[in-house]
N, C-alpha and C positions, 0 to 999 in steps of 0.2 A: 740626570739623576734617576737613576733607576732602582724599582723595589724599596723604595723611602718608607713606601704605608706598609707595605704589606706584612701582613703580622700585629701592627698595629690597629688596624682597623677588625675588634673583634674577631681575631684570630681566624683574618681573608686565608691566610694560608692554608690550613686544613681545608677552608674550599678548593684551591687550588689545588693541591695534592692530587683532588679525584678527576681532573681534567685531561682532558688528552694533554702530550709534553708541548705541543706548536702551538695550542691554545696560551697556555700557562706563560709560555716565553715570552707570547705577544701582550698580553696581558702585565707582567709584572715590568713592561717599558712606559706602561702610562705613569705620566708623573702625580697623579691626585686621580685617588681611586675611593674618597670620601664621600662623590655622590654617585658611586656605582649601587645600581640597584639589583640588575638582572643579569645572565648570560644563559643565553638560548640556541637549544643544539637540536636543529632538526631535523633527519634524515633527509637525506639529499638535497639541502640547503647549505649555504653556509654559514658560521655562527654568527650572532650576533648579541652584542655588547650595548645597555642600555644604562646611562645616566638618568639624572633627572630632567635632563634639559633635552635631552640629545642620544639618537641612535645609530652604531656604526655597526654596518655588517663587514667584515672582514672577507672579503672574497679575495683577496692574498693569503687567505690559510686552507682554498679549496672548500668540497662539497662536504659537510659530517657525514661520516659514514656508519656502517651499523657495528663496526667494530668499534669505534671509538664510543659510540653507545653504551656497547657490551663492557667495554673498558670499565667506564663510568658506575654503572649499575652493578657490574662485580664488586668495586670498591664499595660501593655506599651499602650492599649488604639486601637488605629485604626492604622494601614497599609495605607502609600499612595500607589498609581496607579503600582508606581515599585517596591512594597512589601518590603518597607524599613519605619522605624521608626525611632525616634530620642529623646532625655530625655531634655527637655526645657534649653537652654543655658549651654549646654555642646557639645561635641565634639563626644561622643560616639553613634555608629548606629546597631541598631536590622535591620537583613535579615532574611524575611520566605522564608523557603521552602512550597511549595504548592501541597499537589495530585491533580486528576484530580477531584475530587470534592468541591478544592476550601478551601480545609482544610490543616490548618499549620500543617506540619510533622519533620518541621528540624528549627532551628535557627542558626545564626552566629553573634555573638556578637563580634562587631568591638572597639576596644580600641583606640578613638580619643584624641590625645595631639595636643598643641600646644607648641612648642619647639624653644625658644628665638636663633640664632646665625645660622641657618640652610644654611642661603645663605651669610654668611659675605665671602665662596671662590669663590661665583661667584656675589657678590654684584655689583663688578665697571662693569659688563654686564648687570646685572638687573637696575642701576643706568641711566645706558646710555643710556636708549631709544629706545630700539632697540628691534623690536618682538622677543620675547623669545618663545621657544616650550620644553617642558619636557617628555621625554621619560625613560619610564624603567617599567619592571614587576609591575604586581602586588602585594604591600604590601613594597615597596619598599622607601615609602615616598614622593610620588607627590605632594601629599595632602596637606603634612603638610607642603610643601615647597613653593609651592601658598601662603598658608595662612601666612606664616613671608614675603612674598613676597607684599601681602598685607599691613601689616605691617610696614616694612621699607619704602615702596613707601609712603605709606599715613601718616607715622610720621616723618620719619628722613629726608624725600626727599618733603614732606609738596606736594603731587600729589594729585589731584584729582582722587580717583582709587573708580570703583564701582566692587563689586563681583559678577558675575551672578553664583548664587550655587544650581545648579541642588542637589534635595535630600537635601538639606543643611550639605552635605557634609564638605565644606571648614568653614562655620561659626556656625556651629550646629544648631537644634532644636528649634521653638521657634520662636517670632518677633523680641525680640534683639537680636543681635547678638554676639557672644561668642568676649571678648576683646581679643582676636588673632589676627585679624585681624585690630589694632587697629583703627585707623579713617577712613578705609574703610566702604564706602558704601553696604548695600547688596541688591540687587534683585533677591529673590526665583523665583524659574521655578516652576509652576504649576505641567507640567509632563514634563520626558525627551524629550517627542518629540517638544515640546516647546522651547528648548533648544537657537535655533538660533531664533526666534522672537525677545526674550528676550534681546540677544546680540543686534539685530540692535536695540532694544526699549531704552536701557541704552542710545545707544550712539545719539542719536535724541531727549530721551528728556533729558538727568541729567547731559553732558557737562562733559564727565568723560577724562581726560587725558589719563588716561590707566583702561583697561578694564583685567579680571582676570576669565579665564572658566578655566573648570575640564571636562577632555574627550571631547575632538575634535571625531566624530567616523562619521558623515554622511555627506553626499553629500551639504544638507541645513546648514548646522556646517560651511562647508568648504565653500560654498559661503558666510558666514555671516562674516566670520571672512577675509578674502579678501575686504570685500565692508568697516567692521572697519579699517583695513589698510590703504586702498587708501584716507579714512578719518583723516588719519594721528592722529590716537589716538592705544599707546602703545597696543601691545595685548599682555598678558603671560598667556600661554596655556599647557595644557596637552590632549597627544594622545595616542591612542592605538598603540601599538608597542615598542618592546624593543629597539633597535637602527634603525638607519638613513635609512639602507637597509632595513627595513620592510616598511618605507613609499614609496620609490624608489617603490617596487615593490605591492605597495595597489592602486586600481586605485581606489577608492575612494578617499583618504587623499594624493595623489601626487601631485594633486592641490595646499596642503599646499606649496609643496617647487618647484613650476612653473609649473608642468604637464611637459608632453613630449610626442611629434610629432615628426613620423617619414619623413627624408628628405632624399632625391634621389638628392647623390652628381654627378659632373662631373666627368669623368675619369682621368681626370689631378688631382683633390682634392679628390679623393678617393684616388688615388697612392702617394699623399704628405702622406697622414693621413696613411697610410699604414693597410686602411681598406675598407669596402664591400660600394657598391655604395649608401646603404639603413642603414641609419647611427638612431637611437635615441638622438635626442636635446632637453633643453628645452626649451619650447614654450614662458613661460612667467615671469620676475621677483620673485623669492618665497615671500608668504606672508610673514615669518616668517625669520629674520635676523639671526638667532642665532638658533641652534638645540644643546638640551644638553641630553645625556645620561645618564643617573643616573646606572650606573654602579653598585656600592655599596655606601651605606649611605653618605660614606664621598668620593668617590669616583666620578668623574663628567669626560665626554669625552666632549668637547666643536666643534663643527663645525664651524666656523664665520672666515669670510663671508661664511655661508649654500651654496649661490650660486658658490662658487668658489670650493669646495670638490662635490657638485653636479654634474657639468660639466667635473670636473676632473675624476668620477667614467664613467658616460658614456662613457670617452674617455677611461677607463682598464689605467686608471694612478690615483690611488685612492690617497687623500691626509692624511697622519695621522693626528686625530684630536687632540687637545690639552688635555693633561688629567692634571685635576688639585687632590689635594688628602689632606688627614686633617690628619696628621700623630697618632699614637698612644698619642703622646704629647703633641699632639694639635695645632703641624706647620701647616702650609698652605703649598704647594708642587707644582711645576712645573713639567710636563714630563722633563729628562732633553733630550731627542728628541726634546723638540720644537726649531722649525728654527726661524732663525734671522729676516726672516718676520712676520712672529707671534708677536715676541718680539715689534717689530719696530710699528706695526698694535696696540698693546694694547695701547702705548706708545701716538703714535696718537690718538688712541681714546682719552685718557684721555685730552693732551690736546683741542683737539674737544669742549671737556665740557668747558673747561673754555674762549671760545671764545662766545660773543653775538649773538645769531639769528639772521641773516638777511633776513630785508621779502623784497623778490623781485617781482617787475612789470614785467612780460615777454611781452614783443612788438612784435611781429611776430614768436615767441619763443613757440613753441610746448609742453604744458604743463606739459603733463601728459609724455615726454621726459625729461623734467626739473626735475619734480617729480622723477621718477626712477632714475636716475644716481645723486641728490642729497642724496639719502635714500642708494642710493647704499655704498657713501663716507661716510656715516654717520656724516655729517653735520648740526648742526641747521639751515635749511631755512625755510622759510614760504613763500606761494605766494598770494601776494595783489590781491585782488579782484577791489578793487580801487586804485588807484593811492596814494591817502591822505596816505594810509597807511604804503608806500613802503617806506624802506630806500634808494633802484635804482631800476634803471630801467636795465632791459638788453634787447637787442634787437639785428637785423645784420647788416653788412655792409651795407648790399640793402635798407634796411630800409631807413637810413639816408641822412641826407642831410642840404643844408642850410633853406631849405623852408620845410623840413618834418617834419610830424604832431607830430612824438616822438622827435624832436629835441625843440618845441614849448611846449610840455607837458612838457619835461625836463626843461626848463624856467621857464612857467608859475608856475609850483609847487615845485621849488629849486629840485628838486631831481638829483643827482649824475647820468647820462647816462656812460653804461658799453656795449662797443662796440664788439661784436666775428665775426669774418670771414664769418663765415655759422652757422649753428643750429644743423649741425650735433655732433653726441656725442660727439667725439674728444675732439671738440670745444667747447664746455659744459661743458669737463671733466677739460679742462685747467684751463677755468674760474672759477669756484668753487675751483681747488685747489688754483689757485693764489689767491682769495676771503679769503680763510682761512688758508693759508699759510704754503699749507701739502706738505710734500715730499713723492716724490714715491717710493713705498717698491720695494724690488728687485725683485718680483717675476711677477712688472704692467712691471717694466723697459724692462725685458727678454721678457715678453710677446709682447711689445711694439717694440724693435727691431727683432723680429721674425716676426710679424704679415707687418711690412716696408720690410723685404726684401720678405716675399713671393710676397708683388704689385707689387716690382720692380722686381722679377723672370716675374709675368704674362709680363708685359710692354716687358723686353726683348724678350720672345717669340714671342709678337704679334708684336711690333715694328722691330724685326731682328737690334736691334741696344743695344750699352752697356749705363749702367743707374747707378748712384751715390748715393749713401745712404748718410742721415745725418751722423757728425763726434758721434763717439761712443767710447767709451775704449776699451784697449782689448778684452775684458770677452764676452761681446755683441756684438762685429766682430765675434769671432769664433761660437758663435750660426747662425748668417748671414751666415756664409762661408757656415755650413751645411745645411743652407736651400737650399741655389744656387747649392749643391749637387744634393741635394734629387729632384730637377728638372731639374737637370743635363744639368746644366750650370755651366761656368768659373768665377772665381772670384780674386779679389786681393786686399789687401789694398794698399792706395793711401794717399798722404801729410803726412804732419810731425802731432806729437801729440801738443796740441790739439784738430787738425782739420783732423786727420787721419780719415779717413773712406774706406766704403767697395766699390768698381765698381763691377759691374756683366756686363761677357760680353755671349754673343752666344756662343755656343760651334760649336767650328770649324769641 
């Protein structure tokens, strides 16, 4: 059976076309040409031909020579700035190699598809809003996973999504853009280093919901794609680096998941932490909600929330990430390691989505506070710039009153006034869950009666007097008991359940 795909597979033909004829002949005798990725022509070598699995170099077709080069490079026309070419509305990209006089010595012919169902195991992630970052080797399929990602956002999910496609990479060659992407917008990057212009330019002037790069790699990248974040418009991105620990430790692209500053703990909070006084934290929320490893083709490690296995690695308490997997069969797969908060967190998400956006007035309410710890919940909010616009208001205690100016505003313009104690997180955090009616995974719970008994250890100490936790269940008393330990203090629980909770007293 011969030349069965060819033409079929994304229009292999026009690649072929620009090949020497002894290549092409030998070529179109393969019977399944579906996991052909490469073909590599290097001066004074012979070609060679690379699947996914498997590489054959053809030394039955001789050495390439610089005419069959020249052959090549006539056809395919001009070379942009980062010595990549492209064949007009297809997917497929010619790479020179250059000596030092500026003359093509090598090519690498890249075999661009676009491939319908690529993200249906991580779609209810890409669906939800939430920065997505994609890692994994080269040759691995990033590419093609942007591009359905394009796709699904801009048909099935009906987004406003533009492309920025350095190289024309992700939409091919050409002014229109290859239908893979389908109602995706595209904006070509002149040259790589253009790269992040072009990111803030989409999102200032074309009003894109979610924005869509290919290699995150510089400092300019990494600011650009932070400043579309805090602009509250999707970013789904790809980085250099195979997993999670190569951006941890690139101070270039660490930025992506919050940067990290080091902090000179007290001797009392270094001896809780049962660590050195000069600790590694991060400094600031990660752009990117979601880090996915592309492990193998069907194969995906999920980080989410990024910030919370982030924090957890610094602390040497790393969290497993979720791995999702496309079985031989074609199931979809769960690790079955994944914990009950995972389970609980998806479950949440999903319904997340089907609650309405609510776009709040913050009164005295620290914005860009608001901002992060809603993004962090992964909640639809929006914050009113005007009042007209808001479904409520939130504001503080101190705020109010019977003659204050948000109690007047809240009149004048019917809007619903949403009162919290302070502004601090906490209090931020309560109101957004009771706003959307989330419950707390087990893992905020734990954290949350740890993080109450270490205040009421300080209190004791500084006070020389015993101090009362909120009522808890068992489960979260006995985390309490060993904090009062580990600062080596007395402890006991007190009343009936219920209202049972923990006392911490001075050690005698």
């Amino acid at each position: 059976m011969k030349n069965n795909l060819v033409g079929k597979v994304d229009d292999l033909k026009l690649l072929f076309d620009l090949l020497p004829e002894r290549l092409t002949k030998h070529l179109n005798d393969y019977n399944n040409l579906t996991s052909l990725i490469e073909i590599v022509m290097d001066l004074g070598f012979c070609p060679e031909v690379r699947f996914s699995h498997t590489v054959f170099r053809l030394e039955e077709l001789g050495e390439i020579t610089q005419e069959d080069i020249n052959g090549v490079t006539e056809r395919i026309g001009t070379f942009n700035t980062d010595n990549r070419a492209g064949i007009e509305r297809t997917l497929h990209r010619i790479s020179a190699i250059r000596n030092r006089s500026g003359n093509v010595i090598g090519l690498t012919c890249r075999i661009g598809r676009a491939v319908e169902g690529t993200v249906d195991i991580i779609q209810d992630i890409v669906e939800s809003g939430q920065n997505c970052l994609f890692l994994g080797p080269p040759g691995i399929g990033k590419t093609t996973i942007l591009r359905e990602v394009a796709r699904v956002l801009s048909t099935a999910a009906h987004k406003r999504v533009v492309v920025v496609d350095t190289s024309n990479e992700i939409a091919g060659d050409g002014d229109i853009p290859h239908p893979g992407i389908g109602y995706a917008r595209r904006m070509p990057v002149p040259s790589p280093d253009k790269q992040h212009t072009i990111m803030i330019e989409a999102v200032e002037n074309h009003m894109p919901e979610v924005i869509i790069v290919d290699e995150i790699g510089t400092e300019e990248e990494t600011r650009a794609s932070r400043t579309i974040a805090e602009r509250g418009v999707q970013l789904v991105a790809t980085a250099h680096g195979y997993q999670l620990d190569n951006l941890i430790k690139n101070p270039t692209l660490c930025d992506l998941i919050g940067g990290f500053q080091s902090v000179i703990l007290g001797d009392e909070e270094a001896k809780f932490r049962g660590t050195s006084k000069t600790v590694l934290e991060r400094k600031a929320p990660p752009t990117f909600d979601v880090i996915i490893e592309i492990r193998a083709r069907d194969v995906f490690a999920i980080y989410n929330p990024v910030a919370a296995h982030i924090d957890a690695s610094l602390n040497s308490d790393p969290i497993e990430p979720e791995i999702r997997k496309r079985t031989a069969t074609g199931d979809l797969t769960v690790n079955e390691h994944e914990s009950i908060t995972n389970q609980a967190k998806r479950q949440e998400s999903k319904s997340i989505l089907n609650h309405k956006a609510k776009t709040i007035f913050p009164f005295g309410i620290n914005e860009n506070r608001l901002k992060m710890l809603y993004k962090s919940l992964q909640v639809p909010v929006k914050i009113a710039k005007d009042i007209s616009e808001a479904d409520l208001i939130l504001t503080t205690k101190s705020k109010t009153g019977p003659k204050s100016k948000v109690n007047k505003l809240a009149k004048t313009h019917n809007v619903s006034l949403h009162i919290i104690t302070s502004q601090e997180n906490e209090d931020i955090t309560k109101f957004l869950r009771s706003l959307f009616k989330l419950t707390e995974s087990e893992e905020e719970l734990k954290s949350e009666a740890q993080l109450e008994a270490e205040i009421a250890c300080k209190r004791v100490l500084n006070e020389s007097r015993f101090v009362e936790l909120s009522p808890k269940p068992n489960y979260l008393r006995t985390i309490q008991h060993e904090v009062a330990h580990k600062f080596g203090l007395n402890s006991m629980s007190v009343g009936e359940d219920p209202n049972r909770r923990l006392r911490v007293y001075p050690r005698v």
